[in-house]
C-alpha positions, 0 to 999 in steps of 0.5 A: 741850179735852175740855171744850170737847166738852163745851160743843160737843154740849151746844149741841145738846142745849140747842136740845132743851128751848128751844123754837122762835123766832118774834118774842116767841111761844114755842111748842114745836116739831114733834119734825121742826122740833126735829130738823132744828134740833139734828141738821143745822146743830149737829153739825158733819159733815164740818168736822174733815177740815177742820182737821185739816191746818189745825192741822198747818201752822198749829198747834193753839193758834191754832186752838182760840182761833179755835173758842171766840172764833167759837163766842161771837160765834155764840151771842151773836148766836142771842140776838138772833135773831127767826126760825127761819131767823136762828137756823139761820144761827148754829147752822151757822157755831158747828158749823163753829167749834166742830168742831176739838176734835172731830177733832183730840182724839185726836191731842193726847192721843197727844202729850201722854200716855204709854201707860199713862195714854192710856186714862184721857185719851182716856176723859176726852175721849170722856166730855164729848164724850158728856155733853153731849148729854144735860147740855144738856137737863137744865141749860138746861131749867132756864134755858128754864122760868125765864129764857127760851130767851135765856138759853140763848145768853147762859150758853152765851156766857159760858162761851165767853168763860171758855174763851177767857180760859184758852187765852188765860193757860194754854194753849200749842202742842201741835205743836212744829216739827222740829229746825232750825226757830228757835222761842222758848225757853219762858221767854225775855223775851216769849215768852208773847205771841210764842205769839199770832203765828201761824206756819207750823210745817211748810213743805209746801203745803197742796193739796186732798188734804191734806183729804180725807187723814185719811179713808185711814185708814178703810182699815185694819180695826183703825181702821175696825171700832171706829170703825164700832161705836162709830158705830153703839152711840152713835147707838142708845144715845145719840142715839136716847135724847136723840132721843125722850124729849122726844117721847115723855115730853113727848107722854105726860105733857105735861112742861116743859122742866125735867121733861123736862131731868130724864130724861136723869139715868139718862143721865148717870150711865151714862156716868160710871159706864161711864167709870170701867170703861173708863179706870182700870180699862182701865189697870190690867188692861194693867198686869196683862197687863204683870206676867204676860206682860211686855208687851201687845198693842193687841187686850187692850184689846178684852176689857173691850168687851163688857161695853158691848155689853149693855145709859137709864143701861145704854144710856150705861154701854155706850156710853162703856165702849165709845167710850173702848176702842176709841178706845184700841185703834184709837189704839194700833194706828196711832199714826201716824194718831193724829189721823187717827183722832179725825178719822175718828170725828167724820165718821162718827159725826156722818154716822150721828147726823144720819141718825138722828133723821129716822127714830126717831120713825117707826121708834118708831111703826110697831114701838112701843118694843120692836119698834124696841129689837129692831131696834136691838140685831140692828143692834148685835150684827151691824155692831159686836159680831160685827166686834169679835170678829173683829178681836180674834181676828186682833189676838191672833194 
């Protein structure tokens, strides 16, 4: 599941370095023709609201199956495509198919993982959602300069294809029916090909609330406040990033796609970097709290945070310390809207990221690099470290 995030956001980044079509003419796009095509159709908005209760009746199994088997019939149609408008037409229907894992990530790491292990897990999926923005770019402009962009469609396929025939062999249901309900023992005469039929795993009607349900959650501080903050520190040090350096650097230095693909590296490995401190790490310093005090709260999780609030690769280092402790935290602190949660994330971060692009480039040529760093870091401390701290402050009390 985590990577499948992976390989849904680095569909976007690859569209950064892979040049716009028009027949058999390659030519470069306008930084406003690049960002209409990667951040409107490919990130995926408000879809995961969708699936979410989708997946509760249904189940999850079916539902990745029909996300990756969608998602390559998507990109191997954007190969043949021969103009912009074709093109955009197979980004918006793989954002639609490709968003559940998105959503729904959360609430299947909650059920699957015990306590002391979940922030390692929900950092696993929080990283390869992060990681493939910028890993698009740097492994396809290889591809783009070589092969040509087609091959960015027809590798992205195969890796659908791959991903399809493992949740075919090894995966399985991860939202079991209530007692009383006839379900097939595991490891009864045909019981891996009875997990192929589809079956309504809760009796209750699906109505138009159920959609927009997962959104309630956003009522309660302790979900709404770290979500806010991880929305607004991925959009400035993520986002933004991935955003400008093919304008800036291949504006400047007149790069190719390969030599532009390089410069997201110090963005990878800040994020790997920032992983290892907010999983293991995070996990070990609960267990010291534990061995201390006997028990931990959620907001202990908070403390390790603020390390992400400062600082290419310290950017990313920030950004994924960030995203996987308060993910943890807000997880932790409403376990029953555990889904709900993951859900909540997807729309408003994917809601901020698509506004974002339209105005960098502005806002990085009226203030010019430092005036608009400044700008973005007075956003950061008011809208996310400041409400961090208070909520850490009434959870510890």
């Amino acid at each position: 599941m985590a990577y499948d995030n992976a390989i849904s956001t680095s569909e976007s980044g690859d569209l950064k370095i892979s040049g716009s079509i028009d027949g058999e003419n390659e030519r470069p796009p306008t930084p406003n023709q690049v960002n209409a095509w990667v951040e409107d159709p490919n990130h995926p908005r408000i879809t995961p609201v969708f699936w979410k209760h989708i997946t509760a009746i249904y189940g999850r199994y079916h539902v990745f199956l029909f996300a990756v088997f969608g998602c390559m019939l998507c990109n191997i149609g954007g190969a043949f495509c021969t103009s912009y408008g074709t093109q955009m037409a197979t980004r918006v229907i793989a954002a639609i198919c490709v968003s559940p894992p998105l959503g729904i990530g959360s609430g299947v790491i909650t059920d699957l993982c015990e306590p002391h292990e979940r922030a390692q897990k929900i950092g696993w999926w929080v990283l390869l959602l992060t990681l493939g923005t910028p890993a698009g770019p740097l492994i396809m402009g290889f591809v783009s300069g070589h092969l040509g962009w087609h091959w960015v469609f027809w590798i992205l396929a195969i890796v659908n294809f791959v991903q399809f025939m493992l949740y075919v062999l090894l995966g399985d249901e991860t939202i079991y029916p209530e007692e009383g309900v006839p379900q097939t023992r595991p490891g009864s005469p045909g019981s891996f090909f009875n997990k192929f039929i589809p079956r309504r795993l809760d009796p209750r009607p699906l109505t138009a609330y159920h959609f927009i349900e997962p959104l309630l959650a956003s009522r309660h501080p302790r979900v709404i406040i770290p979500i806010i903050a991880q929305t607004i520190v991925f959009c400035y040090g993520n986002l933004a990033l991935i955003v400008e350096m093919p304008i800036a650097f291949g504006d400047k230095f007149q790069l190719d796609e390969q030599q532009v693909g390089l410069q997201f590296i110090g963005i990878i490995i800040g994020c790997l970097m920032g992983e290892q401190l907010a999983g293991p790490t995070l996990d070990w310093f609960l267990r010291v709290i534990d061995r201390k005090k006997g028990s931990h709260r959620p907001a202990d999780r908070l403390w390790l945070s603020y390390i992400g609030f400062i600082g290419a690769a310290i950017a990313s280092f920030g950004n994924q310390t960030i995203a996987t402790i308060l993910m943890t935290f807000s997880v932790d602190s409403h376990r029953e809207f555990a889904t709900d949660i993951g859900v909540c994330l997807s729309v408003y971060r994917q809601v901020h990221g698509f506004v974002g692009p339209f105005y960098f480039p502005a806002r990085f040529d009226t203030l010019e690099f430092a005036g608009a760093a400044g700008v973005m870091c007075a956003i950061i401390f008011a809208v996310a470290v400041v409400p961090t701290i208070a909520i850490q402050f009434m959870s510890s009390r």
